[in-house]
N, C-alpha and C positions, 0 to 999 in steps of 0.2 A: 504494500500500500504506500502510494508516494506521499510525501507530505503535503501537497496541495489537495488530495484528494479529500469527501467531505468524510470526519472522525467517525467512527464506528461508533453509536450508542448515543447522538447529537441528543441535542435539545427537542423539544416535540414540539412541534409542527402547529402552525394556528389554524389548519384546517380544521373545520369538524368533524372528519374521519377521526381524526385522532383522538384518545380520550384522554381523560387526565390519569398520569402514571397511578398508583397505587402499589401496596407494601408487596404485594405478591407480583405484579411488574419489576417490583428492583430487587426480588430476588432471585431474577433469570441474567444470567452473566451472557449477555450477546456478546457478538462478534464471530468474526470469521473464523479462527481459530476455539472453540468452547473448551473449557474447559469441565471434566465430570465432576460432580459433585458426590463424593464420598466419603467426606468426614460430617458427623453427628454432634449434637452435644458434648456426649462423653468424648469425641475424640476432641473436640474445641480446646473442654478444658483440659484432655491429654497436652495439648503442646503448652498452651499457658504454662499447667504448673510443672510438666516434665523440665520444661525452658529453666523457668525460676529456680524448683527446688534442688537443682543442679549445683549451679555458683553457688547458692545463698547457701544450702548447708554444707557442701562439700569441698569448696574450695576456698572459699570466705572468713570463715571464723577463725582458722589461726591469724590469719591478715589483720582481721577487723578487731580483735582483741588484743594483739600487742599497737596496735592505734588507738584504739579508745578505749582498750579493760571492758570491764561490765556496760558502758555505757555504751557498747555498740550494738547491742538490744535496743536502745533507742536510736540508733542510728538505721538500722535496718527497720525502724518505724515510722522515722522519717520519709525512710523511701516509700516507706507503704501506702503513705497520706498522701502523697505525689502523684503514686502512682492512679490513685483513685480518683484524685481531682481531675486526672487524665483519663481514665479510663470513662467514665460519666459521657461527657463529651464524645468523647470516642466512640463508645456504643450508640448514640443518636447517628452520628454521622454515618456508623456503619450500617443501620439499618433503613438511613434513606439513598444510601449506596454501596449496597453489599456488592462487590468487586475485586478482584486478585488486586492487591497493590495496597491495598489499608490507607494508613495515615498519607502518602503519595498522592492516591484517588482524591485523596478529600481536599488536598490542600489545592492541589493540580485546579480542582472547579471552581473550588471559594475562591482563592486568590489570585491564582490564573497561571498561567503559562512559566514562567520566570522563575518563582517563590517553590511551582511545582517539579520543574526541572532539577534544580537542588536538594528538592528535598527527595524526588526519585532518585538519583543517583546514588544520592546521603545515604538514602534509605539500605539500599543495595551493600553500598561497602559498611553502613555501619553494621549489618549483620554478619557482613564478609568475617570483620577483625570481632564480631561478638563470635563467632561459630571457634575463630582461631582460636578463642580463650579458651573455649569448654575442651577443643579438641588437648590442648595442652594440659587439662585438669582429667582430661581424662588417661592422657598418659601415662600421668602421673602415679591416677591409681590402677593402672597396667600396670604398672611398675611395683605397684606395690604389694600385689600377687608374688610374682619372683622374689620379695623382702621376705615377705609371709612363708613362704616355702623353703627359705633358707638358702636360695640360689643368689650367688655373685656376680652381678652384670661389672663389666670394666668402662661402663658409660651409663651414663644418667639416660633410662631408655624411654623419660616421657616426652621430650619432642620425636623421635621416631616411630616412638607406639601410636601418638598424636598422629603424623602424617598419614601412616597405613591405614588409622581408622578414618579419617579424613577422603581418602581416595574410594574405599570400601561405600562410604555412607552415601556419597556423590552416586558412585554405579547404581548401590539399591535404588536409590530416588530415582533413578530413569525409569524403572519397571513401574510404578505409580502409586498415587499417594493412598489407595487402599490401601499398599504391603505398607509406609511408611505408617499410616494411620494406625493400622490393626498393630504394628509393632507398638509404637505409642503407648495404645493403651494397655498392651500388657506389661510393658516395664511400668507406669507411672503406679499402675494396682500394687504390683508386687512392691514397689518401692515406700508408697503409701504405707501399705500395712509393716515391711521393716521398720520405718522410721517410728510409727504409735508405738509400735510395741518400745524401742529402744527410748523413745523422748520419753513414755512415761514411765520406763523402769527409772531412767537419768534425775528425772524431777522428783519423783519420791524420793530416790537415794539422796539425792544433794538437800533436801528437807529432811532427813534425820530419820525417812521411816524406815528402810531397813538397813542404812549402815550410822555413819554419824553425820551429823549436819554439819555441812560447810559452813566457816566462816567465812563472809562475803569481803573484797576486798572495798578498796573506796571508790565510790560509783562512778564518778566522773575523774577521767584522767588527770595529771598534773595542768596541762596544757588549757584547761574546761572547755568550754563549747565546741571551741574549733576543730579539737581532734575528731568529733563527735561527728560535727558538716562536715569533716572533709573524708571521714570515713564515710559518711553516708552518699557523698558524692563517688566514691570507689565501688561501692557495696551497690549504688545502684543498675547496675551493669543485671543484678538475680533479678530485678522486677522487670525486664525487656520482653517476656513470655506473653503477657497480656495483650501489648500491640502483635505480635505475632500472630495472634489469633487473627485480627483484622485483617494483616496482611495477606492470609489466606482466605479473606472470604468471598473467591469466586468458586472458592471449594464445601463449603461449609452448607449444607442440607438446611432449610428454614431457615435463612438468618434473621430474620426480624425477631426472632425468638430465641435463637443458640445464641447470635453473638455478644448481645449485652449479656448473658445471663455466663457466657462463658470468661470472658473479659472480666466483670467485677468480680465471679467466684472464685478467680483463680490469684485474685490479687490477695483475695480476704484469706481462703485457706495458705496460701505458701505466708504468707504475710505473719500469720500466727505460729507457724513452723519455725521461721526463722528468730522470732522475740524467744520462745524456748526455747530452739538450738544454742544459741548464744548461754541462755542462763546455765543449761548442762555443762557446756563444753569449760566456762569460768569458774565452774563448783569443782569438776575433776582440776585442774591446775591451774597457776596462775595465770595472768594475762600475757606474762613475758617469757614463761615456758612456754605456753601454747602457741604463740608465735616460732619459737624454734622449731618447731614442726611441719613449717610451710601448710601447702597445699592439704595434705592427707591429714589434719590436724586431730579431724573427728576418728580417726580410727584410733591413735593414742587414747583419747576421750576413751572411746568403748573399750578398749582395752582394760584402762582403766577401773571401770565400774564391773566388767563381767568377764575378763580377761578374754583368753587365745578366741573362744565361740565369739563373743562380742565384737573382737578386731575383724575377724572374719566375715560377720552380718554384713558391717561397715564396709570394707571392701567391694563387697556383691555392689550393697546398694550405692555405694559412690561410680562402681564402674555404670551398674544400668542411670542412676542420673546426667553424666557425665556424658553418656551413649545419648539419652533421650534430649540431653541440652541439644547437642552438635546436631542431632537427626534432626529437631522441631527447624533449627535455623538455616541448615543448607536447605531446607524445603523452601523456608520462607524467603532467604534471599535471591533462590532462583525464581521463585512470584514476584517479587519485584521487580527484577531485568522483565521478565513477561508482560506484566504492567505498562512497564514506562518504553518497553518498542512497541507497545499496541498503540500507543500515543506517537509516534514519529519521534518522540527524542532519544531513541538510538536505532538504527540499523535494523529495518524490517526481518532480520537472517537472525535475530535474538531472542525474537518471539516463535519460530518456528515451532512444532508440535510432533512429538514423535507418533507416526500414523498408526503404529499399532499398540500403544500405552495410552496416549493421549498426555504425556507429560511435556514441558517445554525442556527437552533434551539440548538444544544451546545453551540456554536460560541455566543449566544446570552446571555446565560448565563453565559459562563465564562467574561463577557464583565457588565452585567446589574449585578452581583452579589457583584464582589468589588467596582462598581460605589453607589448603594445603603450604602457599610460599609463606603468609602470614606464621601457621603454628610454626610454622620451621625454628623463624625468631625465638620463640620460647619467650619473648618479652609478659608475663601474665598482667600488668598491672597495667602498661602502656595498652595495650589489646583491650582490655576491660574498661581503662575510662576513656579512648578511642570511641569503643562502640556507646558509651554511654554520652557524651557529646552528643555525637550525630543522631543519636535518638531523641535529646531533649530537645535540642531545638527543632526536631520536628512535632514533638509534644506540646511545645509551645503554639508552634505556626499553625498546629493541629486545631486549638483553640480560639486562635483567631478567630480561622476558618468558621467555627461553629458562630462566631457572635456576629461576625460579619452576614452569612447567611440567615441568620435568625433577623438582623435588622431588613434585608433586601428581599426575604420570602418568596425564592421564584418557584413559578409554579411547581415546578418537577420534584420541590422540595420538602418530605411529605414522609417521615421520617414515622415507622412506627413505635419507638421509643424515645422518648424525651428524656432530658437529663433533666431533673429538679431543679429551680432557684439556675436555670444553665447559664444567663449572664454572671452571674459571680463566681459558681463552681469553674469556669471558663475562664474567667479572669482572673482569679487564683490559683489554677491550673498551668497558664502560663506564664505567670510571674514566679511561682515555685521551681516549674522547670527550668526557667532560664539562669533564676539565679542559683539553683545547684552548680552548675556549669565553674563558675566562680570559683568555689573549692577545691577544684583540680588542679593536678600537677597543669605548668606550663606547657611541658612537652605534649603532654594531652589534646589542650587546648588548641597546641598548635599544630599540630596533625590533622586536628580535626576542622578546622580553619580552612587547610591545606586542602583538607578534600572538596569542603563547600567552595572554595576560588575557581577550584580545578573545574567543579561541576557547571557552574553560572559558565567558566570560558567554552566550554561544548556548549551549553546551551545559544550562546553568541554566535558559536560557529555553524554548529547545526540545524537549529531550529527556532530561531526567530520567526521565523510566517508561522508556526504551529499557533492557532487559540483555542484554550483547553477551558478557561473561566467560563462555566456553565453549560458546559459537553459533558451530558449523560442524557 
């Protein structure tokens, strides 16, 4: 489709043939190219919280506790109030524009062409360097098998175990997002039920009922608040799952019903996960031991409490969260290159469809190709608040989006969920997001900077004639 040609899914028409769209109209994903729709509810909030409870318990807590001690229970609560003041918003717009490409789609039509083009690209690589993180936490704990079994590797094997699973995850996704979906949701079950059972052996135990009670250390670091923000601006990289959802909903079965319900559930359950993950992991050791343990922090933890069985649970379930982060995001990143070449701003040859899965088999590769050079790096922390940049400011521009449509009410816009009180939820939405951003490392900041310049100059070069503001 050349770029002059008129946009797949336009505006409707003022004839009277036409009628006026309706919620079960914008939950048919046209265009030339369809996409199947085969993920559910359950699978929705399979990726949400597969996404989330990945980072947040498994690769997070040593980090976030030699940064802010106990107080990073409030830091990871932080994220959570953010995340929701986003997610609100987010689910109105997805459900008067359920479409592959999420937060992209929305901003592409509220605010037009320009604002849309950065933030599709954004969108794209910010999942790129988030998929890189999870893939390196999951090496990690591949690696941690071979510790556990008393084998000697002569190199630190989690950015390698990382890339092979990285390349691995990329092929399955070609076969289609049923097999990914259906994997989903049986890791995130199995994982679910590990973690109750371990969070509430942990929480008893550190309250005194069946060993002795921890004495708690001093709640807020030396440093006070700031370690607090600036770990919550680190930590927010585990709440990326709930946009994810959106990002996939030209796959998502009913969305006027799955997607808000899977987006806000998924923020509220991992969101509670993580304020008790945090209280266990600082009852077994202190803030600045648990930090010595990097990544794998929570298996020391279970060790801990229930020893060699416990370290072992912990393993299982850091490898399948770890598995299920990496899986939900190279899905989603390649929905996004899909998204934004169905729009002309990139290379009609990105959106392609593989004629016998129905998946976008380019889409998947320009998505799993710099994800694999990414984990390479091993950098976890630059990876992490990379992807969480590029995501807030599009959680921001997300919100806009919502108040500016809400003042201009064009017809097509017809949304069958509302966000409550959505002018304020929306405008503390995006002032929350953007100013998280602040707290980041520089390097962060400026990577992430780097890639929104890069993306605006394609879009100069590329697709200036595209007008996307109000095409659906």
């Amino acid at each position: 489709m050349g770029r002059d040609d008129v946009l797949e899914g336009g505006p409707p028409t003022e004839s009277p043939e036409s009628p006026e769209p309706t919620p079960a109209d914008h939950d048919r994903d046209e265009g030339a190219g369809e996409l199947e729709r085969t993920i559910g509810l359950v699978g929705g909030l399979a990726i949400g919280i597969g996404t989330m409870i990945g980072a947040g318990i498994f690769v997070f807590p040593g980090l976030a506790a030699q940064n802010a001690g106990p107080a990073a229970s409030l830091s990871f609560a932080i994220g959570a109030v953010v995340a929701l003041l986003v997610a609100l918003p987010l689910s109105e717009l997805a459900t008067a524009m359920p479409r592959s490409g999420g937060g992209y789609f929305f901003i592409s039509r509220g605010l037009g062409t320009g604002p849309g083009a950065v933030i599709g690209i954004g969108l794209w690589l910010g999942l790129v360097f988030a998929a890189a993180f999870y893939l390196v936490g999951l090496g990690s704990y591949a690696g941690q098998v071979f510790a556990e079994a008393g084998i000697a590797l002569p190199v630190n094997p989690a950015v390698p175990l990382g890339v092979a699973f990285g390349v691995a995850l990329t092929v399955l996704s070609v076969f289609g997002t049923e097999n990914t979906a259906s994997l989903q949701n049986a890791i995130v079950i199995v994982l679910l039920v590990i973690l109750t059972l371990f969070l509430s052996y942990g929480s008893l135990d550190a309250l005194g009922v069946f060993g002795t009670e921890s004495t708690p250390e001093r709640f807020l670091p030396p440093g006070g608040t700031m370690p607090v923000l600036q770990t919550a601006a680190l930590v927010f990289t585990s709440y990326l799952g709930f946009a994810q959802v959106a990002t996939v909903a030209g796959d998502i079965t009913n969305p006027s019903r799955n997607l808000p319900l899977a987006m806000v559930g998924s923020v509220l359950v991992v969101g509670a996960f993580y304020v008790v993950t945090i209280f266990v992991a600082t009852s077994a050791f202190g803030s600045a031991r648990l930090g010595e343990f990097g990544e794998t922090a929570m298996v020391e933890v279970a060790r801990a409490f229930v020893g060699l069985p416990g370290a072992i649970a912990i393993v299982v379930a850091g490898l399948l969260a770890t598995f299920s982060s990496a899986n939900a995001s190279i899905l989603s990143a390649s929905r996004a290159v899909y998204a934004v070449s169905r729009d002309d701003l990139l290379p009609e040859s990105a959106g392609r469809l593989n004629l016998r899965y129905g998946t976008p088999h380019v889409a998947l590769g320009m998505a799993g190709g710099p994800i694999v050079v990414l984990a390479a790096t091993g950098q976890v922390e630059l990876l992490a608040e990379v992807a969480s940049v590029l995501h807030l400011v599009m959680y921001g521009l997300v919100c806009i989006a919502l108040i500016r449509l809400r003042r201009e009410s064009p017809e097509w816009y017809s949304p069958s969920f509302r966000c409550p009180a959505g002018f304020l939820v929306a405008g503390l939405g995006a002032l929350t997001s953007l100013s998280l951003i602040a707290f980041m490392q520089p390097a962060s900041i400026g990577v992430g900077a780097a890639v929104m310049i890069a993306a605006y100059a394609w879009y100069r070069y590329y697709a200036t004639d595209v007008e996307l503001k109000g095409a659906f």
